[in-house]
C-alpha positions in Angstrom: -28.1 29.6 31.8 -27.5 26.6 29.3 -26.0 23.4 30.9 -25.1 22.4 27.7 -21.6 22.3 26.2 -20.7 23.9 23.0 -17.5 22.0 20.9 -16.0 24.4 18.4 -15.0 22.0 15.5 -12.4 22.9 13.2 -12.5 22.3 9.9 -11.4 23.6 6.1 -14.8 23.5 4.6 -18.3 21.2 5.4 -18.5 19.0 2.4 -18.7 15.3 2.4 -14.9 14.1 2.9 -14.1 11.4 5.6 -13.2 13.7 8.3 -16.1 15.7 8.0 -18.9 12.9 7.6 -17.3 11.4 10.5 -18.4 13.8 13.1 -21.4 14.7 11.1 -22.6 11.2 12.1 -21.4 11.4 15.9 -23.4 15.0 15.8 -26.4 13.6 14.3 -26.3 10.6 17.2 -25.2 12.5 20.4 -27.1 13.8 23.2 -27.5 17.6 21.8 -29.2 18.5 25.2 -25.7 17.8 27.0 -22.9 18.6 24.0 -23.8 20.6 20.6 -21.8 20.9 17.9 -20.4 24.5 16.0 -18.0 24.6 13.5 -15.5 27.3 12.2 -14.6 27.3 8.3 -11.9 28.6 6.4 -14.1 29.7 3.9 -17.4 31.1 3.4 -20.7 30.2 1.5 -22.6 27.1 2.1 -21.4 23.8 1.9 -22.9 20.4 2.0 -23.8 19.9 5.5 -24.5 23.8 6.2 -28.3 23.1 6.2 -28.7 20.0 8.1 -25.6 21.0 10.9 -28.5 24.5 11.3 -31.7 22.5 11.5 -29.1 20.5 14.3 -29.2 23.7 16.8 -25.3 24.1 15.4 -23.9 27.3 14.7 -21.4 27.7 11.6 -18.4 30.7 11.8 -15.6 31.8 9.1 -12.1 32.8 9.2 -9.8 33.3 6.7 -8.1 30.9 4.8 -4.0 31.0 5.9 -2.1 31.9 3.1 1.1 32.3 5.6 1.3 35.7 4.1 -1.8 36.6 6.1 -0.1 35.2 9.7 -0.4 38.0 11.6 -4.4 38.8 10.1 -5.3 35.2 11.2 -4.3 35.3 14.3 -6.0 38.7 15.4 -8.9 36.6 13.7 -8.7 33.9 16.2 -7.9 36.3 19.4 -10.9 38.3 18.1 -13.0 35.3 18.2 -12.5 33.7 21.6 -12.4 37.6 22.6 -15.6 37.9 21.5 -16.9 34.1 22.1 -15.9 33.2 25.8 -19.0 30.5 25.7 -16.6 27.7 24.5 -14.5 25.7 26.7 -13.4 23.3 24.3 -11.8 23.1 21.0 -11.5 20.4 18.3 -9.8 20.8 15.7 -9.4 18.5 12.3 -7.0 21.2 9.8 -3.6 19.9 11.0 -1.1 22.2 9.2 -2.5 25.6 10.9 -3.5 23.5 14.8 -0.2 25.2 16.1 -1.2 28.5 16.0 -5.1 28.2 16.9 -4.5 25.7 19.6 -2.2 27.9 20.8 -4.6 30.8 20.9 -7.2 28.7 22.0 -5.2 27.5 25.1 -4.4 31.6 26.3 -8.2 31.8 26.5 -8.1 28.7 29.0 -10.1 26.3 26.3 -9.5 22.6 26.3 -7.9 21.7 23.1 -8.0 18.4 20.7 -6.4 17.9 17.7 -7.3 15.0 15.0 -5.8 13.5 12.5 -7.5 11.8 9.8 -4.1 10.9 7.8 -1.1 9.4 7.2 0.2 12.2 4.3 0.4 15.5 3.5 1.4 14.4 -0.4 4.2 15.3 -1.4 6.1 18.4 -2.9 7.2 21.6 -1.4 3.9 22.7 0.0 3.6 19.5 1.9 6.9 19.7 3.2 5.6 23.2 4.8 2.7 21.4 6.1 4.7 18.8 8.2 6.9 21.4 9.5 3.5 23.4 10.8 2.3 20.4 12.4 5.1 18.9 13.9 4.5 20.7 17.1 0.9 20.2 17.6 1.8 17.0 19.6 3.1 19.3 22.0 0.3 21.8 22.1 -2.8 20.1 22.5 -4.4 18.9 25.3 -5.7 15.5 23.4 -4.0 13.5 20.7 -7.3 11.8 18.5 -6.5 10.1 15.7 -9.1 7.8 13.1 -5.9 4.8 13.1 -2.5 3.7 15.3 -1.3 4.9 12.0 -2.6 8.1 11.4 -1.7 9.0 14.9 2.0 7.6 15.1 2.2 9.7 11.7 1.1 13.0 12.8 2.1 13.0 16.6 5.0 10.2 16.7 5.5 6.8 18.3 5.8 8.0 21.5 2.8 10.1 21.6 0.6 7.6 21.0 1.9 5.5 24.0 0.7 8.1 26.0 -3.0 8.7 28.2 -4.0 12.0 26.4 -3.7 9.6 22.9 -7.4 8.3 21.7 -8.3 6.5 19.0 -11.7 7.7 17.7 -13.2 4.8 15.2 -14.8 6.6 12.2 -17.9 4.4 13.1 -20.8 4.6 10.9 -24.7 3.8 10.9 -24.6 0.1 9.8 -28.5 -0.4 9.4 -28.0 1.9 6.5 -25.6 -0.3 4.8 -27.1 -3.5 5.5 -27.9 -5.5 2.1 -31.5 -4.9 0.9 -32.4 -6.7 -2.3 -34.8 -4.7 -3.4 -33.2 -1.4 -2.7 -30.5 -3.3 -4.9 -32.6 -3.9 -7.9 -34.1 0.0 -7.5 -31.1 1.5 -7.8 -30.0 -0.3 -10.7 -33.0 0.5 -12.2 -32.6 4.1 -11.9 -28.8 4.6 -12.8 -29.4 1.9 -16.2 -27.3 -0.9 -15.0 -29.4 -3.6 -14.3 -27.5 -5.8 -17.0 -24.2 -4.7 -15.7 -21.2 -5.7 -13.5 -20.6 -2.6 -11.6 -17.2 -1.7 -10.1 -18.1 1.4 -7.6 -15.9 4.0 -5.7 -16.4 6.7 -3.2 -14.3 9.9 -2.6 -13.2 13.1 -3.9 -11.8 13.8 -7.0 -8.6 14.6 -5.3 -5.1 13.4 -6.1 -4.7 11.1 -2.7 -8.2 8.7 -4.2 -5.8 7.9 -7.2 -8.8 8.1 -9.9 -6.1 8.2 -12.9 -4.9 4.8 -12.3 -8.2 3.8 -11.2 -9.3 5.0 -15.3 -6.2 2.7 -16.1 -7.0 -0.3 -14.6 -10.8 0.0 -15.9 -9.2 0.5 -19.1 -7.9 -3.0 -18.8 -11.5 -4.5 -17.6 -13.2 -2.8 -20.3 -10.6 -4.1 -22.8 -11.8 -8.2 -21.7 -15.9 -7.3 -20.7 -17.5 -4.3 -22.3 -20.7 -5.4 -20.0 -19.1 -3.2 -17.0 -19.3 0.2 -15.8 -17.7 1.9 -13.4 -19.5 3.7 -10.8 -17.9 7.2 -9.3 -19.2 8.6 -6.6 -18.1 12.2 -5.5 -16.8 15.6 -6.8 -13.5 17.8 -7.0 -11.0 20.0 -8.0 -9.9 17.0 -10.3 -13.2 16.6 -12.2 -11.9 18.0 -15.2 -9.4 16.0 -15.7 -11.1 12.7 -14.9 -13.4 13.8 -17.5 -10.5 14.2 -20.0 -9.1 10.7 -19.1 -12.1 9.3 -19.2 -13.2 10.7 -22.9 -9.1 9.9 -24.1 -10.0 6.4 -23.1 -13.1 5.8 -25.0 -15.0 5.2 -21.6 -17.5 7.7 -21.8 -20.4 5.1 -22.4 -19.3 2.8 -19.3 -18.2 5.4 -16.5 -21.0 7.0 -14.6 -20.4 10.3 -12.5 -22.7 10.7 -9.9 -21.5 13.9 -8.3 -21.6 14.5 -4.7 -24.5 12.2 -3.2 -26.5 12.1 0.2 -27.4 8.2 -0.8 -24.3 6.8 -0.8 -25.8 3.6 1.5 -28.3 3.1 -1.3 -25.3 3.8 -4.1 -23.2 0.8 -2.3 -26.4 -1.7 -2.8 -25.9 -1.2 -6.7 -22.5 -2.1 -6.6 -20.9 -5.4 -7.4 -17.2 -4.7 -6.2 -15.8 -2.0 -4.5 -12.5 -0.9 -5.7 -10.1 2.1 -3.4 -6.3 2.8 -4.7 -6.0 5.6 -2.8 -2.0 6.6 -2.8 -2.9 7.0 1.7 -5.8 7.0 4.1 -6.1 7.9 7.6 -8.4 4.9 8.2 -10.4 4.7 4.8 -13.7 5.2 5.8 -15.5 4.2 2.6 -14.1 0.8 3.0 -15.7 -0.2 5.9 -19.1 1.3 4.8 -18.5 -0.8 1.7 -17.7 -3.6 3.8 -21.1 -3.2 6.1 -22.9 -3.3 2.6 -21.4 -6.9 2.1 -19.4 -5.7 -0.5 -15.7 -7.4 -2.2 -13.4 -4.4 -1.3 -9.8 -4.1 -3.6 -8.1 -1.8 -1.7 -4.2 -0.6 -1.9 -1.8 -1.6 0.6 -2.0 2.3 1.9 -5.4 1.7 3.8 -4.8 0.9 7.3 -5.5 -2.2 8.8 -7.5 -1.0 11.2 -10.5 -0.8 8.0 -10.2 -5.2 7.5 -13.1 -6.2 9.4 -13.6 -8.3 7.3 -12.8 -11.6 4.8 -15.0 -9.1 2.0 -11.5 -7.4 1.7 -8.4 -7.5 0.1 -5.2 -5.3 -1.0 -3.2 -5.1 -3.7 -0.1 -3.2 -3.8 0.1 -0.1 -5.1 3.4 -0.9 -7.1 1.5 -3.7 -8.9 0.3 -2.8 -12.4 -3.2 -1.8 -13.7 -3.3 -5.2 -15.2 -2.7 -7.0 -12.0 -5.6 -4.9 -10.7 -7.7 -5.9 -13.1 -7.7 -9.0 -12.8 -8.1 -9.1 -8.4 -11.2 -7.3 -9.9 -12.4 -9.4 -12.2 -12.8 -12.7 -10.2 -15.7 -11.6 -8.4 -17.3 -11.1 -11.9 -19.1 -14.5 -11.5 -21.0 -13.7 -9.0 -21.2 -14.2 -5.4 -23.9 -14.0 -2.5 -23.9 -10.6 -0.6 -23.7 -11.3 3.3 -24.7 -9.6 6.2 -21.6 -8.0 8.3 -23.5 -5.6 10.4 -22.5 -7.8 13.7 -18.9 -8.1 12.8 -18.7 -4.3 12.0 -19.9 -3.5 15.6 -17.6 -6.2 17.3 -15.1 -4.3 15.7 -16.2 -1.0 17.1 -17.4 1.0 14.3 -21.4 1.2 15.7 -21.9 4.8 15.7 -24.4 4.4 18.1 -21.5 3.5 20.8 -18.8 5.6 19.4 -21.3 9.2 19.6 -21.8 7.8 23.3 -17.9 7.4 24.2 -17.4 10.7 22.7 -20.3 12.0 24.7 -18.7 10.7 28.0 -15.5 12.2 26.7 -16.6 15.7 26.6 -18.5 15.7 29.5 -15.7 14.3 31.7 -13.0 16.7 30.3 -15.7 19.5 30.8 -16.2 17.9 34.2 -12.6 18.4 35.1 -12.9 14.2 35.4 -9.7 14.0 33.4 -6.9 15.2 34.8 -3.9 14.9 31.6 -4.8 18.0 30.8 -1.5 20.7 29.7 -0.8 23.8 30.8 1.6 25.1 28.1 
C-alpha cells in the first residue's frame, strides 16, 4: 500500500488565475513521493493545467457547478464521492461561497479540512451578497483557516479568527530564477512581439471585472494622447474579452494594445516590459505584482493590493479614487528610463521562495496527516 498522501484540492476550474497557479507551483516543487496533488472541478473539459497536473501523477475529478437550485444534487455528488473515494484524508479547498457544504461533507467522512482564501471581495451586487452569506460560516467548519494575506483572511474568516493557531498564512511564493532580469531574453522578446522601439506598459490577469481593464484602457488613453511611441501589453483571457476589444477599437488603440491571450511565458513576457501597471478594484495578495517585482520591474498598483505584495522600493500605489490622468502620469515618469535591478534576495527574505514555501506546506500535510497537530475540530 502507498505511503503517500493524496490532497483533494478544490477548485472552480484549472486555468491560470492566482489561486490556481499558486498551488500549481507548490505541486510542481513538493516531494510527490510523500504528498500528491488531485483536484475536483466544477466543470468539465480540459483546462490549462489539465495536462501538466496528469504528467504530475495528479488525478483530476468533476462535480457539478452549484446553481443553489441543484443543492440537494450536489450534495449527493459530494457524499457519492468520499462514498466511493475513502483514499483521501485531507481536503483543501479554494471556492469559498460553496466550502460550507463540502467541508461539511467532507468532515462526516472523517477528512481533514482547509479552506483558502485568496480575496478580500466577492464584488458587489446581489449575487455577491449570497456569496458572503454562504461563506460566513466556513470559519467555523474547517479544520484550518489559510489565507494568501492578514487581509484576505481577516476578510473571509474575521479578526478573531485569524488570532487563532489553526489560522496560516500561505505566501503565494513563486520561482524567482524565472523572473530574474536577463538582457538578452529582454531584447528577444521584444523582438518577437515588434516593440523594440517601444515604451511598454504590461499587465497580467484575467479579463475579469476585479483586474479593472476599462479604466486601465482609460488611463492609456491619456499616455497615448502625450507619446504615441507606447504600447500597452495584456496578458491573459476572459469572459470580458469582448468588451476590452470594443473599448479598445472605440479608443483608437488598436495599433498600440497588444493581446497576448493566455500565456505559459509570462516570466519571459515581464522581461519585455518597461512598467508594470495593476488597478485591480481588490486582490487577495496580488500575485502578479510580486512576480513583476522579482523581474525588477516599476509596479503602479491601486491602493486595493495588500501590503503584504511591497517587497520592494520597485513599487508604488495610487488610489483608486484618483483619476486616469493622475495615473498616467505615476506612469509616465519611468518613461526615461531606468536600470533594471536584481530583487531575487529581497523576494526570498520576504518569504515568497517557492522552494521554501512547497517545503512548509510539505511539513504541514504530513504533520496534520501525522496526527502532529492537535487543533483539529470535531464539529
Amino acid at each position: 500500500m502507498s505511503s503517500t498522501i493524496r490532497v483533494l484540492h478544490v477548485f472552480g476550474a484549472l486555468n491560470r488565475g492566482g489561486a490556481e497557479t499558486m498551488i500549481m507551483n507548490i505541486y510542481r516543487n513538493i516531494n510527490r513521493d510523500k504528498i500528491q496533488f488531485d483536484f475536483m472541478m466544477h466543470c468539465s473539459g480540459n483546462c490549462d493545467y489539465t495536462d501538466e497536473i496528469r504528467s504530475l501523477g495528479g488525478k483530476i475529478y468533476s462535480i457539478p457547478r452549484f446553481t443553489g437550485e441543484n443543492y440537494v444534487h450536489y450534495k449527493e455528488a459530494w457524499n457519492n464521492f468520499f462514498e466511493g473515494h475513502p483514499e483521501y484524508k485531507m481536503i483543501h479547498g479554494h471556492v469559498r461561497s460553496t466550502a460550507e457544504i463540502y467541508l461539511k461533507i467532507a468532515k462526516k467522512h472523517k477528512l481533514i479540512t482547509i479552506a483558502h482564501s485568496h480575496s478580500t471581495s466577492n464584488g458587489a451586487g446581489f449575487l455577491a451578497i449570497i456569496k458572503n452569506m454562504m461563506q460566513y460560516p466556513v470559519r467555523y467548519r474547517a479544520d484550518y483557516l489559510f489565507a494568501c494575506s492578514e487581509e484576505a483572511g481577516k476578510w473571509m474568516y474575521g479578526k478573531k479568527a485569524v488570532q487563532n493557531s489553526n489560522f496560516k498564512m500561505i505566501r503565494n511564493a513563486i520561482d524567482i530564477s524565472k523572473y530574474s532580469y536577463n538582457q538578452e531574453l529582454r531584447k528577444t522578446k521584444r523582438t518577437d512581439l515588434n516593440v523594440s522601439d517601444k515604451f511598454v506598459i504590461g499587465h497580467v490577469g484575467r479579463f475579469q471585472s476585479p483586474k479593472n481593464h476599462m479604466f486601465l484602457l482609460d488611463l492609456f488613453k491619456e499616455i497615448h494622447c502625450k507619446n504615441s511611441n507606447i504600447v500597452l501589453l495584456l496578458v491573459g483571457d476572459g469572459e470580458l474579452r469582448p468588451q476590452i476589444e470594443k473599448k479598445i477599437a472605440d479608443l483608437g488603440l488598436e495599433n498600440c494594445v497588444i493581446l497576448t491571450g493566455v500565456r505559459s511565458d509570462v516570466p519571459e513576457l515581464m522581461q519585455a516590459m518597461d512598467v508594470f501597471a495593476f488597478p485591480s478594484l481588490y486582490e487577495g495578495l496580488g500575485i502578479v505584482a510580486i512576480e513583476a517585482q522579482a523581474a525588477g520591474l516599476p509596479c503602479v498598483v491601486s491602493d486595493a493590493v495588500p501590503q503584504e505584495a511591497f517587497i520592494t522600493d520597485l513599487i508604488q500605489s495610487v488610489p483608486l479614487a484618483d483619476s486616469a490622468q493622475i495615473w498616467a502620469d505615476e506612469i509616465l515618469k519611468y518613461r526615461g528610463g531606468y536600470e533594471r535591478q536584481d530583487t531575487s534576495e529581497q523576494i526570498k527574505a520576504a518569504g515568497y521562495d517557492i522552494g521554501n514555501s512547497a517545503k512548509e506546506l510539505e511539513n504541514f500535510y504530513l504533520g496534520v496527516s501525522n496526527g502532529t497537530d492537535s487543533v483539529l475540530r470535531h464539529v
